[in-house]
N, C-alpha and C positions, 0 to 999 in steps of 0.2 A: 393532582391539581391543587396547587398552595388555594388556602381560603381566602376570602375578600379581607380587604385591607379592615373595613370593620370588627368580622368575624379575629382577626387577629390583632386589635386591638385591644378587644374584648379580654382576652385572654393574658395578653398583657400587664391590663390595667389590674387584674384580677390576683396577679403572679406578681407584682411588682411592689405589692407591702408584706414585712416581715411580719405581720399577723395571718396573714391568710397562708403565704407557706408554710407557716407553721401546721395551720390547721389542715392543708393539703398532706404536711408526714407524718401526722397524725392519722389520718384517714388512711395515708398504704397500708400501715398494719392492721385494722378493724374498723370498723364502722362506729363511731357512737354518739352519745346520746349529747343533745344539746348541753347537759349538767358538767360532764367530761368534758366539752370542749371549752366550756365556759373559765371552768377549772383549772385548765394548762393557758389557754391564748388571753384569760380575762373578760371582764363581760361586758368592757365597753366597747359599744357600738359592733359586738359581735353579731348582732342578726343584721348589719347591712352587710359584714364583711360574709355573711354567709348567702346573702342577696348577689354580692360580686363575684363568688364562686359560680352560683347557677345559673346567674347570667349568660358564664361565662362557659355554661356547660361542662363546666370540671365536678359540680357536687350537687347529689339531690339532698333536699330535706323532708321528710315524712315520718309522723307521728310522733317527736320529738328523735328522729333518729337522722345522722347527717352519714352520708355513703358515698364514695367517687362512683359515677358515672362511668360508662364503660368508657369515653372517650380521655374522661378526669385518670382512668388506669393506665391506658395506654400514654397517654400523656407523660404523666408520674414516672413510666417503664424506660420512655424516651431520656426522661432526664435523667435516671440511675443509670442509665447503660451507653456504649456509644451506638449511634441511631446502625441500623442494619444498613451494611452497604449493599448500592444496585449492583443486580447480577445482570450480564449482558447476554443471557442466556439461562438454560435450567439443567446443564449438566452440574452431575454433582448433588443433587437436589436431593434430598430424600422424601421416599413416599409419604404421604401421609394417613393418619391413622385417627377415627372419631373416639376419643377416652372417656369422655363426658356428655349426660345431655341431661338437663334439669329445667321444669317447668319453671316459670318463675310468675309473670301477674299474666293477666286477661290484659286484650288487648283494648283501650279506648275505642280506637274506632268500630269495631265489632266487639259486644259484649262476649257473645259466642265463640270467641278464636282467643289464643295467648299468645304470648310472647315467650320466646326459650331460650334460655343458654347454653349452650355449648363448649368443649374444649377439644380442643385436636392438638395431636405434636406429631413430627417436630414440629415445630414455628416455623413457618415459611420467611418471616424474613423480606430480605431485598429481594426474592423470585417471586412475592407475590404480585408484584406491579405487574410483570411479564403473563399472568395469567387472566387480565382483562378482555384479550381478543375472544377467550376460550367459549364468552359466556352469551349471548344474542345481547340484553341488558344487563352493562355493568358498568361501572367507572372507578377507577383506582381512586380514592383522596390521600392527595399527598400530605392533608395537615393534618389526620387522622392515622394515617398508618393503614389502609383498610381498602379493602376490596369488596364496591358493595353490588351486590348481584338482584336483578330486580325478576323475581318472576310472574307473573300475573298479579295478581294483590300480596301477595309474599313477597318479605324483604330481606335478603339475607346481607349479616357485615361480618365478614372474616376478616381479620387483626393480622398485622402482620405477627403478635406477638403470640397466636394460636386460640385468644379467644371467637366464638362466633355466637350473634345473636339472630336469631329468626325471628320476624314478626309475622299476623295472622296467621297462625299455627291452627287448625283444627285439631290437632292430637296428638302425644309424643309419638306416638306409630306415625302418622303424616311427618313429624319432624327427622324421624331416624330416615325414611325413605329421600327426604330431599338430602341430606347430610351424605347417605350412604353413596346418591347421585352424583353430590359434590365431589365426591371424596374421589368415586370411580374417574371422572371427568380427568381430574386434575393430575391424578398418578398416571394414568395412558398419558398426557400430556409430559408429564416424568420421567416415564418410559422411555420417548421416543426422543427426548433431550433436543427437542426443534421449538423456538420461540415462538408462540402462535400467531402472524401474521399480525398487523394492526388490522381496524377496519375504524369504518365510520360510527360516530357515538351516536344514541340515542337519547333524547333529553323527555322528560318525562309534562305530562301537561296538566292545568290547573284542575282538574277535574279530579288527580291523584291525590294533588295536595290537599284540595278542600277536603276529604276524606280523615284527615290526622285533624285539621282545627278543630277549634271548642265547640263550633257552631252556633253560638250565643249571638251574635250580630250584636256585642258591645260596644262596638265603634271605636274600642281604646286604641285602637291600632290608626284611627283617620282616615277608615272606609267605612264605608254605608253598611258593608255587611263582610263574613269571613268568604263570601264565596266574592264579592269585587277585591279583596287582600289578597286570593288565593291567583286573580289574576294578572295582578299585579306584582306579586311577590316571582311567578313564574315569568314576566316579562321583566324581569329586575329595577322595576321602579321604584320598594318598595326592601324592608327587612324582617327578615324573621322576629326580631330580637323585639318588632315594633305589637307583637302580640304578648302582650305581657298575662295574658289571663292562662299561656303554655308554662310560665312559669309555679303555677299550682302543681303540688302533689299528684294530682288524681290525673294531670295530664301529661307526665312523667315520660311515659311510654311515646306516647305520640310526639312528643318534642325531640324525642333520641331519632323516632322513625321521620320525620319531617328534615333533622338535620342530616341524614343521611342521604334523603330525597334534593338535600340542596346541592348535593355533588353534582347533581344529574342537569340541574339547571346553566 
């Protein structure tokens, strides 16, 4: 599913000055430090151009350190390469294999659970769309590249380019087991070289999403409180992007897991 006309605007507006690309090919090879980017793109009016990067979901900033986003990489991957074509099926396909799994922060909405990263190859590619049927909660995004699977408070997003992120992870042992699950799933599905049926999508409700907000009832957004945002942003009256207190550091996490939650809407 292409993202709202805003959501791609955003990204646009964000992509469409020669400073900020710059600092976007700067960023595919390493992560760094505000001083470095100052250094190469110039320092003027570099912290809004780095305000229209995270707007725009391509770049985080924390600690004086600036880093793409896992959607800012797959993005980046999309423009080096030519975008993966759809397969009209999964013969052909090769199994897939988990090669990586690394903790990475705690997760916001639960102090007690983390967030993890993962790597699988091969890359699934244009068969990952075909594997949405496979999963009770999932929806492919088409402007991400990603396959995101919802399982009870667990949120899993497989990339079509082999990255995956888990959130509320109680443990890397809880995270090899959902991965391992995944992984089983999707190779029987492999196996068997048969496109999994479509069915009906599930959309996810405001009660999920209040869960990722700041909870602060700032109002900057032009509700009374995060939980009248949350449903309102769920009946689409409303945008994400209109929370600007997700654009803080410390709510990093939650912003990644929220905009993946917004496929589902």
């Amino acid at each position: 599913m292409p993202g709202s006309p805003a959501e791609v605007k955003l990204v646009s507006n964000a992509m469409a000055n020669a400073t900020r690309r710059k600092i976007m090919a700067m960023l595919v090879e390493k992560d760094r430090t505000h001083e470095e980017i100052e250094k190469t793109a110039g320092a003027s009016m570099l912290d809004y151009h780095l305000q229209m990067l995270q707007q725009a979901g391509l770049a985080d900033v924390k600690e004086g350190m600036v880093s793409l986003t896992e959607f800012g990489k797959n993005f980046m991957e999309t423009k080096a390469e030519k975008p993966a074509e759809a397969k009209a099926d999964l013969k052909g396909t090769k199994p897939l294999q988990v090669t990586e799994v690394r903790q990475l922060l705690p997760c916001i909405a639960d102090a007690s659970k983390f967030r993890i990263i993962a790597r699988a190859e091969p890359a699934l590619g244009g068969a990952l769309k075909l594997l949405e049927p496979l999963f009770p909660r999932a929806r492919y995004s088409e402007r991400i590249g990603a396959l995101i699977i919802q399982k009870g408070n667990i949120l899993i997003t497989l990339y079509s380019t082999g990255n995956i992120t888990l959130t509320m992870i109680g443990s890397e042992d809880e995270a090899r087991a959902i991965l391992e699950g995944l992984k089983e799933t999707i190779n029987e599905a492999i196996a068997k070289g048969v496109t999994p049926v479509p069915r009906e999508r599930v959309k996810v409700d405001h009660t999920e999403v209040y869960k990722y907000l700041p909870k602060t009832d700032c109002k900057i957004c032009g509700e009374q409180s995060c939980y009248s945002f949350a449903i309102r942003l769920v009946g689409g009256e409303t945008a994400l992007e209109k929370c600007t207190p997700l654009l803080e550091p410390r709510f990093a996490t939650s912003l990644e897991t929220l905009r993946a939650l917004r496929e589902y809407l």
